[in-house]
C-alpha positions in Angstrom: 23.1 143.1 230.1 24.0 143.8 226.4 20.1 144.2 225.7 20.4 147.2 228.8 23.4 148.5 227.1 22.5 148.8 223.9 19.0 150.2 224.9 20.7 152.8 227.0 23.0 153.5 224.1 20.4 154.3 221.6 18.2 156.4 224.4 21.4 158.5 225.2 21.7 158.9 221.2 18.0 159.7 220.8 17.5 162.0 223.7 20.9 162.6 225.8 22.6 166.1 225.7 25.0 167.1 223.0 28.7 165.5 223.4 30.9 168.9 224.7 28.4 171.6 223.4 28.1 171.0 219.7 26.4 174.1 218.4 23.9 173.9 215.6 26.5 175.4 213.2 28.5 172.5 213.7 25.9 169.8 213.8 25.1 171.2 210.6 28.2 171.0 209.0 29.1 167.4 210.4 25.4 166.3 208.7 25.9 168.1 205.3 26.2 165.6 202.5 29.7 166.6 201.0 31.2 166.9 204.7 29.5 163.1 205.5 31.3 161.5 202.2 34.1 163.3 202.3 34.6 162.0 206.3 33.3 158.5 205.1 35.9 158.2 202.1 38.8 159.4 204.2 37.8 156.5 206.8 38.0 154.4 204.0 41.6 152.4 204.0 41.1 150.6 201.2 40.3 153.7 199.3 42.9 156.1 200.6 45.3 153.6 199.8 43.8 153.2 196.3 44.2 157.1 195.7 47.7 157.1 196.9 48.8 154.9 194.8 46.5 156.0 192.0 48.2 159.9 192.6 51.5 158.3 192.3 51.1 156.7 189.4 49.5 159.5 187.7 52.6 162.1 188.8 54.8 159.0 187.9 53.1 159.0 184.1 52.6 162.9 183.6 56.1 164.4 185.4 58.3 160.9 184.1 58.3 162.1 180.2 60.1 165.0 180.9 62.7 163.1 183.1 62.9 159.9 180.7 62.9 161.4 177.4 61.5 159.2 174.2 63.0 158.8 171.1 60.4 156.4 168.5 63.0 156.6 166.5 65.6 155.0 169.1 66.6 151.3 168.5 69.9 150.1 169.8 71.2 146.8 168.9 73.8 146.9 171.6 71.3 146.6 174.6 68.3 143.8 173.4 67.2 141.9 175.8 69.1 143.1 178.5 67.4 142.1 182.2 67.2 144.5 185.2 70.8 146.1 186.4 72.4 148.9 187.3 76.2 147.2 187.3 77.5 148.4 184.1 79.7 150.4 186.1 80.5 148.4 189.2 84.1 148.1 189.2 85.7 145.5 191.5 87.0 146.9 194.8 90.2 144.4 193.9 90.8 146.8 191.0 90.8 150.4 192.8 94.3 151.3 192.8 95.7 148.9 190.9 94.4 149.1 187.7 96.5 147.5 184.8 93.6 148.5 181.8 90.1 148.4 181.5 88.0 147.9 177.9 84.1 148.9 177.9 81.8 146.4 176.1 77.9 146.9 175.1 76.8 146.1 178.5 80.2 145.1 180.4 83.4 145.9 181.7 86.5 143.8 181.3 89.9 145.0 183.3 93.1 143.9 184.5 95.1 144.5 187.5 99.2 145.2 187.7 99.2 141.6 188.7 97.8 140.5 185.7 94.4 139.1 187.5 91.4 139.7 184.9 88.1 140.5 186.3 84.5 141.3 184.5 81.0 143.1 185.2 77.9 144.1 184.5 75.3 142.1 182.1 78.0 139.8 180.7 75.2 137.3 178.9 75.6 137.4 175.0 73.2 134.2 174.0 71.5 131.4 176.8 75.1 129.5 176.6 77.7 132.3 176.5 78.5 134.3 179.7 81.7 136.1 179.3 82.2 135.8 182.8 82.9 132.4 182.4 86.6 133.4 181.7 88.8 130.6 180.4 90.9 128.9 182.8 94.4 129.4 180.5 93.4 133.2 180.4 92.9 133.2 184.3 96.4 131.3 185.0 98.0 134.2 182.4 99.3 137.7 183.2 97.3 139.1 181.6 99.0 143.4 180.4 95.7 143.9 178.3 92.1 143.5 177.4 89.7 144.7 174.4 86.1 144.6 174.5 84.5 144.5 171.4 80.1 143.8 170.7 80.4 139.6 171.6 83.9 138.8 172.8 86.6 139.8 174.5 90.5 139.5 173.6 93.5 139.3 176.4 96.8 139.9 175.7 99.3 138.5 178.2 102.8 139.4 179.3 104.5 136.9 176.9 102.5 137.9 173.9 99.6 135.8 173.4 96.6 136.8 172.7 93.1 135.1 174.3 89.6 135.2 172.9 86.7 134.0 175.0 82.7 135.0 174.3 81.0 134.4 170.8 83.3 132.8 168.2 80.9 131.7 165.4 82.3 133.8 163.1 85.9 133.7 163.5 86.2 135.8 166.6 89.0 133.9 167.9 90.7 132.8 164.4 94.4 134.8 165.5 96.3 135.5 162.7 99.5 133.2 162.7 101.9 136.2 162.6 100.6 137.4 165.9 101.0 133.7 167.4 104.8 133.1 169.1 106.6 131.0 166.8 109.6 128.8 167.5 112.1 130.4 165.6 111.7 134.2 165.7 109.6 134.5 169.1 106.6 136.2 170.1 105.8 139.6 168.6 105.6 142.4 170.9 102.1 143.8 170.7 101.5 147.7 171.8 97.6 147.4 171.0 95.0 145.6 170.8 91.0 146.9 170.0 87.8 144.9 169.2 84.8 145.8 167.2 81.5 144.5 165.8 82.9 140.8 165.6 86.4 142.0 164.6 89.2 142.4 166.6 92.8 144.0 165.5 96.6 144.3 166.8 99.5 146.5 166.2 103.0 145.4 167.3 106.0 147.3 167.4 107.3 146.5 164.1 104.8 149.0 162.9 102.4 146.2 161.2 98.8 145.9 161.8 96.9 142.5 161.4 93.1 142.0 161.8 90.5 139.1 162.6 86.9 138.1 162.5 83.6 138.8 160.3 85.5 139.4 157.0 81.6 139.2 155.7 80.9 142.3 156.7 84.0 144.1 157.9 87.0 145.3 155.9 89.7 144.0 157.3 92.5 143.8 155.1 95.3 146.1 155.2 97.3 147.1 152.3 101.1 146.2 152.2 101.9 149.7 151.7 100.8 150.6 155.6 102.4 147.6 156.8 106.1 148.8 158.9 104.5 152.1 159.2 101.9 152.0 161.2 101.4 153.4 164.9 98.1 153.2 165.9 94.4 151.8 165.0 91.1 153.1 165.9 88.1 150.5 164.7 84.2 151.5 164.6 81.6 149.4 163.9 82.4 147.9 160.2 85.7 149.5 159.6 88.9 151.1 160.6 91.5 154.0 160.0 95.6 153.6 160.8 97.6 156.5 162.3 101.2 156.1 160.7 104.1 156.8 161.9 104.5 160.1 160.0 101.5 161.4 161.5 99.3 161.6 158.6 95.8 159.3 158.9 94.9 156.7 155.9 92.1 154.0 155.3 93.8 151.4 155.6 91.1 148.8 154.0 90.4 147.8 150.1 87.2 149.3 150.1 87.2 152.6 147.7 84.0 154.6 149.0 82.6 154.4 152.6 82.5 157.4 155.1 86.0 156.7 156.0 87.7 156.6 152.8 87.4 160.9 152.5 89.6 161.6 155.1 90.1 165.9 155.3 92.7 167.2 153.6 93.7 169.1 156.9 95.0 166.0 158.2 97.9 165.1 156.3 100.6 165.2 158.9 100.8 166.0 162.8 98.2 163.9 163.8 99.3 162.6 167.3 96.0 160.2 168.4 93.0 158.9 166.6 89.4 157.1 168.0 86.4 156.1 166.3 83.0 155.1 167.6 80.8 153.8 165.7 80.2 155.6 162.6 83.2 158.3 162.8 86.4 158.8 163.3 88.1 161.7 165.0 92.0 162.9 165.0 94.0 165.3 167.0 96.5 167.4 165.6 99.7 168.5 167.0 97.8 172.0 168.1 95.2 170.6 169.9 92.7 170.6 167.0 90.5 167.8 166.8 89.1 167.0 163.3 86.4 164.5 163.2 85.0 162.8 160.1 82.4 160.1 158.6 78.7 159.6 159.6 78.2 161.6 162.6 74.9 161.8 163.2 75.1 162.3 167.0 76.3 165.4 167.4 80.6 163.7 167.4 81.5 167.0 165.2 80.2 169.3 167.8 83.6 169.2 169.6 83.6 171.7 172.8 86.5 174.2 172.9 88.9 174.2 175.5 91.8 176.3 177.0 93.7 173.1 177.4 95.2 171.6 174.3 93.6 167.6 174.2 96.6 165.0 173.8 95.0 161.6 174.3 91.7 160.4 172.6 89.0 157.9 173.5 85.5 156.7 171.7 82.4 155.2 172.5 79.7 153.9 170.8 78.5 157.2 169.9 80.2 160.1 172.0 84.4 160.9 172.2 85.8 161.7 175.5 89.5 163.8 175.4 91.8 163.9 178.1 93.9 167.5 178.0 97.0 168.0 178.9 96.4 170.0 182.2 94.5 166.7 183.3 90.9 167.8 182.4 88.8 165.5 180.9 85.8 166.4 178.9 82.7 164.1 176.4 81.4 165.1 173.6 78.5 163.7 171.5 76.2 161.6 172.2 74.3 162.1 175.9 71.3 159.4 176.1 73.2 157.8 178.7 74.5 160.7 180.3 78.0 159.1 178.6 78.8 163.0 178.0 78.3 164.3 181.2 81.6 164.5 183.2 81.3 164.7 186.8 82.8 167.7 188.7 84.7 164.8 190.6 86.8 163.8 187.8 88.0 167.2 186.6 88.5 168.0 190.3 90.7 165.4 190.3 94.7 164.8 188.4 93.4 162.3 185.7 96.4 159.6 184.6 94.0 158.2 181.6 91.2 157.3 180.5 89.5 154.4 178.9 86.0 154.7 177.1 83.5 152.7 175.5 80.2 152.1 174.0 78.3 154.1 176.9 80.5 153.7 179.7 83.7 155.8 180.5 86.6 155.4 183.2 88.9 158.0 184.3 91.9 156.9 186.5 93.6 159.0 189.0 97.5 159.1 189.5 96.4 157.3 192.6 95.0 154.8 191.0 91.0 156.1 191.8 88.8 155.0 189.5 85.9 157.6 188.4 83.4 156.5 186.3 80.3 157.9 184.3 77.7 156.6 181.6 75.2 154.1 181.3 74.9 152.4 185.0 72.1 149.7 183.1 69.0 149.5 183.0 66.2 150.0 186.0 63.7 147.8 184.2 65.8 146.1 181.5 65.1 146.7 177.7 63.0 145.1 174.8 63.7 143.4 171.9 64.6 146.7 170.5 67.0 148.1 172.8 64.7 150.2 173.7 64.6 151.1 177.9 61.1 149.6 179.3 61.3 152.0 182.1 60.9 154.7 179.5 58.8 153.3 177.5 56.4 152.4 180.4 56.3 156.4 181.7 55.3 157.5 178.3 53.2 154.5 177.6 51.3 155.2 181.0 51.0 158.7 179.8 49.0 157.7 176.6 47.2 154.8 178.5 45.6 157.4 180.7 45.1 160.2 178.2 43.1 157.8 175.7 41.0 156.6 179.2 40.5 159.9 180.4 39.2 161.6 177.5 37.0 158.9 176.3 36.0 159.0 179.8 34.8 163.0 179.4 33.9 162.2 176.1 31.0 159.5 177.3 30.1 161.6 180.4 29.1 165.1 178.2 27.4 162.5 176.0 25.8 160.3 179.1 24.7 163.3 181.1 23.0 165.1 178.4 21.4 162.4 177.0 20.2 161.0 180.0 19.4 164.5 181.6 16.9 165.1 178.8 15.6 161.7 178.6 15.3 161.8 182.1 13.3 165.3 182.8 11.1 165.2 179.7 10.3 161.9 179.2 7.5 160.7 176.6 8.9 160.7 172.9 12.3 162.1 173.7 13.1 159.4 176.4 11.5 156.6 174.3 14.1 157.8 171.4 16.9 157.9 173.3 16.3 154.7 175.3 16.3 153.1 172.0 19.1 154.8 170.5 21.2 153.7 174.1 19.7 150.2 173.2 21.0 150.5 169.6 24.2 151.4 170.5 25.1 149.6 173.8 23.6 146.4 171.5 27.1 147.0 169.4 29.9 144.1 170.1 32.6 147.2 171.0 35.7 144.5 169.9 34.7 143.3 167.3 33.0 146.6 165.9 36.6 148.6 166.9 38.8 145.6 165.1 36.6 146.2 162.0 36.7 149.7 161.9 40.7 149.4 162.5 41.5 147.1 159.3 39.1 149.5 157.3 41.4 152.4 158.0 44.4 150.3 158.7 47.5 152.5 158.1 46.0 155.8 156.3 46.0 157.4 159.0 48.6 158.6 161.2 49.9 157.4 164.9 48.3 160.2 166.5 45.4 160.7 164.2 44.8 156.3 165.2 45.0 157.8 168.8 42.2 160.2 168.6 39.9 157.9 166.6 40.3 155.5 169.8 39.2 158.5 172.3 36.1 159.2 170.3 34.8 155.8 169.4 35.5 154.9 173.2 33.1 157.7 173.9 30.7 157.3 171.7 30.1 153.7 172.4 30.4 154.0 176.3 27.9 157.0 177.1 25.4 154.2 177.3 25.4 153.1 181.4 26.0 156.9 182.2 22.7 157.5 179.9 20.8 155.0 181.9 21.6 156.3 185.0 21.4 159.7 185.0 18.2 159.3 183.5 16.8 156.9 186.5 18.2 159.6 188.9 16.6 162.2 187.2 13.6 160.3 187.3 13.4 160.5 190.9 14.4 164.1 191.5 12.6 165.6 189.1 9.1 164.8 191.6 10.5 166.5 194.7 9.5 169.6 195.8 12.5 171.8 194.7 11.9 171.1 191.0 8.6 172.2 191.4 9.9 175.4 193.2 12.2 176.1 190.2 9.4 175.6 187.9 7.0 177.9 189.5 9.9 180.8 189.5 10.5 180.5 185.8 13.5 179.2 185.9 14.2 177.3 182.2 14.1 173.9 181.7 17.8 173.4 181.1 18.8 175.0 183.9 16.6 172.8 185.9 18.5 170.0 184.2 21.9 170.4 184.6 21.9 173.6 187.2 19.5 172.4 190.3 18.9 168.5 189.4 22.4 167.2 188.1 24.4 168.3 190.9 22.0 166.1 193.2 23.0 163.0 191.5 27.2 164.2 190.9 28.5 161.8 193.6 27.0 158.6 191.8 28.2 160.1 188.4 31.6 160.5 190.0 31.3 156.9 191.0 30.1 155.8 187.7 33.3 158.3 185.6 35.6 156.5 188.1 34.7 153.1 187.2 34.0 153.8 183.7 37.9 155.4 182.8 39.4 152.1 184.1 37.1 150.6 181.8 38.8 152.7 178.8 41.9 152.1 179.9 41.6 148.2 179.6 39.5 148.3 176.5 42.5 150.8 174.8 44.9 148.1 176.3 43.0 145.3 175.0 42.8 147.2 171.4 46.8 147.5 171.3 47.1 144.0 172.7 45.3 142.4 169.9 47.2 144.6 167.7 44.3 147.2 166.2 45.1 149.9 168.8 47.8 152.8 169.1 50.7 150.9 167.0 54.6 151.1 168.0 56.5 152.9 168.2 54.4 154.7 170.2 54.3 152.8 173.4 51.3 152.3 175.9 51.0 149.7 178.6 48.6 147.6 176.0 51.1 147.3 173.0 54.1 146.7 175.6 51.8 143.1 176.4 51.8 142.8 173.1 55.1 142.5 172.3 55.8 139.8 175.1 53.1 138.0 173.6 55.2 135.0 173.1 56.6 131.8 174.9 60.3 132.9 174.7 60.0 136.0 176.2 57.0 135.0 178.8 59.8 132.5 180.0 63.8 134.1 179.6 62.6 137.7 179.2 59.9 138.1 182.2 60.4 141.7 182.9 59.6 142.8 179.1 56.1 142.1 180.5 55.9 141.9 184.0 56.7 145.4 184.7 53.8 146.7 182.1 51.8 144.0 183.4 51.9 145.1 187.0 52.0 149.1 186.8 48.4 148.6 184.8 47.4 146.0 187.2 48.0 148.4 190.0 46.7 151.3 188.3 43.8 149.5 187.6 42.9 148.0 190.8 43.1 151.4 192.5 40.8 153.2 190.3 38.2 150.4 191.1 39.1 151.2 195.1 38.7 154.7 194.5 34.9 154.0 192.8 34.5 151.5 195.2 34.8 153.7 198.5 33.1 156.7 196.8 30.3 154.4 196.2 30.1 153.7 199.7 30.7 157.0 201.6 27.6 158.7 199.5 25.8 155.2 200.8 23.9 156.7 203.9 23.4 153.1 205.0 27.5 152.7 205.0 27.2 155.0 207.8 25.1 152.7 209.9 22.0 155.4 209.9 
C-alpha cells in the first residue's frame, strides 16, 4: 500500500496538473537559485535562530559603546571585585518613613530608624571573612542615633554616646580614642558628628573638640590644640580632612604643611556655614550662597551649577557634591559615571527634609519621611580586578572582537578570490605559482609565527597600531582555503558553455573572472567568509589570551579570559569570566549555524531533488 502511494505520489509529481494554476512566471521564480536558498535558509531553525542571535549580538556590540561609555583610563579602587547586583540602592521597606540617618559606603548602605534599629544593603562583602552585614550583636541591642560609612567599616553611635565599629579593623579602625569613651567620673561626651574615610573615622562633640582614629600611616589625623573648643564641623576625604570653626572661617586642621588642602582661598575667611569633601576636594558655602570648592578636582567638583535658590546644606561623594537649597531643591554636581549627578525630576518635585550622600549613591528624604534615591544601582555584570564595569568592557570588547574578525575576514577574501580566480581561469604557470605560494604560506604555524612576530615589535608600537597589524597578518595568512576553493570552482565553470559565450563576444578576461564566473560560485564563498570570520575571531581571542594580542586596556572578549586566567578568580570571582566566556561562546556558535544552514540551502540535494 505504501509502495501504491508512493508510486502515485511521484506519478502525480511527474505528470499531474499544476497545484491551483501556477503560471510559468511563478514556477520560475519558485526554481531560481537565490529564491530556492533563500526559501531553504529561512526553513532552517537552527539557522534563523543562529542569525537572530548573531543580529543581536552585533547591535548589542556596535549600538552598546555609545550607551556604556569607556574610559581606559578608568580604575576604581572602590568597586574590585564586586559580583553581579543592582542593590546599592535598595533601601529597606522598614526604613521608608522612619528614617533616623543613612551613610553611603563604596558599594553599601548603612541606616537607622527613629527606633534606633540599624539595617544594611547592597554588596556588603569587604574580604572572604568580613561581611558588614554581619552586624554585631551589642550594636543591634543599641539605639543606635547614627551611622558613618567609610571604604571598610562602619561606626554607630548610640543614644548614650558610644560609639561601635564593625567591618575591617586591621589597621586600627575600631581603636576609639579614650576621650570619646564614657568615663566614670565626667560621663559620656555628647557627640553631634560622626564621618568615616579611607580607614579613618572622626567625631566632633559639643564641646567644640574633634578627635580622629585609624590608618595614622597614611592619613593625617592629628589635630592641632589650637582648633580644639572651636570647632563645629568636619568634612574628611580620602587621606585627609578640613574643620569648620565656630567663627566660620575653614582651616586644615592636620600637621602636614603642603597637600591640596592646606591652600585654603583666601575668600573663605569667615561666613562659611557648611563644608563636604569627596575624595580629593573640599567645598564650602558661604553665608550668600556661594560655594567655593578647592584641592584636586579633577572631576569636574569646581564646575558648580548656578542656582536661583541660595544652597544651605552640603553633601559629598566620592567624586561629585550634591547641595540642598533652601527652597527645597536639590541639585549634583561633578562627577556623572554613575549617573550620581543626575537628580530625578521626582526629588525636586518633591519638599526635600535632607539629604545624605556618598561615594556614588545619594538619598533625598521627604518631610514625609519618602526616601528618593539616585546613583550607582551596582553593577549588571560585576566588575574586575580593576574596578572596571565587565558589562562595559564586554560591549566595547565585542566591538573590537568583531572588527579585528571582520576585516581580516575581507582582507583574506579580496586576497582568496583573486588569487584563486586567476589561478583558477588561467591555469599552467600562474596556477602552479600560486598553488605553491598557498602551500608556502598555509605551511606557516599561524601561533607560533604571530607570538614571534609580537615579541619582535613588543611595545613600539601603539594599541591601535598592535590592532591593525592583527587585521592584516590575519588576512594574509588565512586567504589560503578561500584560494583553493575558488580556484576548484572556477575550475569547473570555466568549461561550460557561457564562458565560452563570453569568450567568443570579446568580453576580457577579467571580466570573465570576477563579472560572469565569480558570482556563480558567491553562495559557497559566502559559506566559506562565514565560517572563516569566526575563525578570526577565535584566533584574535586566542592571541589576547596568550597575551601577544590587542593588550589592556583596551578590552576584547580574548584579553577579558585572560585576565581570569587564574585559580582564584576561576573559583570566588566566576563572572569576571563567565560572562566573556559565554557572549563569545554564543557568538561563535551562531556564526557556525549561519555557515552551516547557508551551506545547506545552496545544497540542491538538501532539498530532496
Amino acid at each position: 500500500m505504501a509502495n501504491t502511494n508512493n508510486k502515485t505520489s511521484l506519478l502525480g509529481r511527474l505528470f499531474g496538473n499544476r497545484n491551483k494554476n501556477v503560471d510559468n512566471l511563478v514556477e520560475e521564480q519558485i526554481q531560481s537559485p537565490g529564491r530556492m536558498m533563500l526559501n531553504n535558509f529561512l526553513h532552517n531553525p537552527l539557522g534563523m535562530t543562529g542569525l537572530i542571535i548573531f543580529l543581536a549580538i552585533l547591535i548589542f556590540v556596535v549600538v552598546g559603546p555609545y550607551i556604556f561609555h569607556l574610559d581606559l583610563g578608568d580604575t576604581d579602587n572602590t568597586q574590585l571585585n564586586v559580583p553581579p547586583t543592582s542593590t546599592m540602592l535598595s533601601v529597606p521597606a522598614e526604613l521608608d518613613g522612619n528614617i533616623q540617618a543613612i551613610a553611603a559606603g563604596t558599594t553599601f548602605g548603612v541606616g537607622c530608624d527613629r527606633n534606633g534599629k540599624t539595617y544594611i544593603w547592597g554588596y556588603t562583602k569587604i574580604t572572604d571573612t568580613i561581611d558588614l552585614k554581619n552586624i554585631p550583636q551589642e550594636v543591634l541591642d543599641a539605639k543606635i542615633v547614627d551611622v558613618a560609612a567609610g571604604y571598610d567599616h562602619v561606626v554607630a553611635l548610640d543614644d548614650e554616646g558610644n560609639l561601635y565599629v564593625w567591618g575591617s579593623k586591621r589597621l586600627g579602625q575600631d581603636r576609639v580614642p579614650s576621650e570619646l569613651k564614657p568615663s566614670r567620673t565626667k560621663g559620656p561626651k555628647n557627640i553631634i558628628q560622626i564621618e568615616a574615610g579611607f580607614q579613618i573615622s572622626g567625631a566632633v562633640t559639643d564641646e567644640g573638640e574633634a578627635y580622629f582614629w585609624g590608618n595614622s600611616n597614611m592619613a593625617d589625623i592629628d589635630v592641632k590644640k589650637a582648633y580644639q573648643g572651636h570647632i563645629k564641623k568636619i568634612a574628611i576625604a580620602t587621606y585627609n580632612y578640613c574643620l569648620l570653626l565656630d567663627d566660620g572661617s575653614v582651616v586644615y586642621g592636620g600637621t602636614q604643611k603642603n597637600n591640596a588642602f592646606t591652600n585654603i582661598p583666601a575668600e573663605l575667611g569667615s561666613g562659611v556655614v557648611d563644608i563636604a569633601a569627596t575624595g580629593e576636594s573640599m567645598a564650602a558655602v558661604k553665608e550668600n550662597g556661594k560655594i567655593v570648592v578647592w584641592g584636586n578636582a579633577t572631576h569636574g567638583e569646581k564646575n558648580v551649577p548656578e542656582s536661583e535658590s541660595r544652597p544651605v546644606e552640603l553633601y559629598g561623594g566620592r567624586y561629585h557634591y550634591t547641595a540642598l537649597m533652601e527652597n527645597g531643591d536639590v541639585f549634583s554636581w561633578g562627577d556623572n559615571s554613575h549617573n550620581q549627578s543626575n537628580v530625578p525630576a521626582a526629588v525636586n518635585g518633591a519638599a526635600i527634609d535632607t539629604v545624605y550622600a556618598g561615594f556614588y549613591q545619594n538619598y533625598a528624604v521627604d518631610v514625609n519621611g519618602k526616601v528618593h534615591t539616585w546613583g550607582l544601582k551596582g553593577h549588571l555584570l560585576g566588575t574586575d580586578n580593576m574596578g572596571r564595569d565587565v558589562l562595559t568592557r564586554i560591549v566595547n570588547g565585542g566591538q573590537v572582537t568583531m572588527t579585528v574578525g571582520a576585516v581580516s575576514v575581507i582582507i583574506a577574501l579580496v586576497i582568496g578570490v583573486v588569487m584563486g580566480g586567476i589561478a583558477g581561469y588561467f591555469g599552467g604557470k600562474a596556477d602552479m605559482l600560486i598553488m605553491r605560494i598557498s602551500e608556502v604560506v598555509g605551511g606557516l604555524p599561524f601561533l607560533p609565527f604571530a607570538l614571534l612576530l609580537s615579541a619582535i615589535i613588543g611595545t613600539r608600537i601603539s594599541v591601535e597600531m598592535r590592532m591593525y597589524l592583527i587585521m592584516v597578518v590575519l588576512g594574509v595568512l588565512s586567504w589560503t582555503g578561500i584560494c583553493r576553493l575558488i580556484r576548484a570552482q572556477i575550475l569547473a565553470e570555466r568549461e561550460k558553455e557561457f564562458v565560452l559565450a563570453a569568450q567568443a563576444m570579446g568580453v576580457r578576461e577579467g571580466s570573465i573572472i570576477f563579472k560572469h564566473i565569480l558570482p556563480n560560485v558567491l553562495s559557497i564563498l559566502l559559506v566559506e567568509a562565514t565560517l572563516q570570520f569566526a575563525t578570526c575571531m577565535l584566533t584574535e581571542s586566542s592571541l589576547s589570551y596568550l597575551g601577544f594580542g590587542i593588550s589592556p586596556p583596551t578590552p576584547t572578549w580574548g584579553n577579558m579570559l585572560t585576565g581570569a586566567n587564574n585559580s582564584i578568580v576561576i573559583q570566588q570571582y566566576w563572572w569576571r569570566w563567565v560572562f566573556p566566556a559565554a557572549i563569545f561562546g554564543v557568538c561563535t556558535i551562531c556564526i557556525n549555524l549561519i555557515g552551516d544552514a547557508i551551506r545547506d540551502a545552496v545544497d540542491p540535494k538538501s532539498l530532496g531533488r
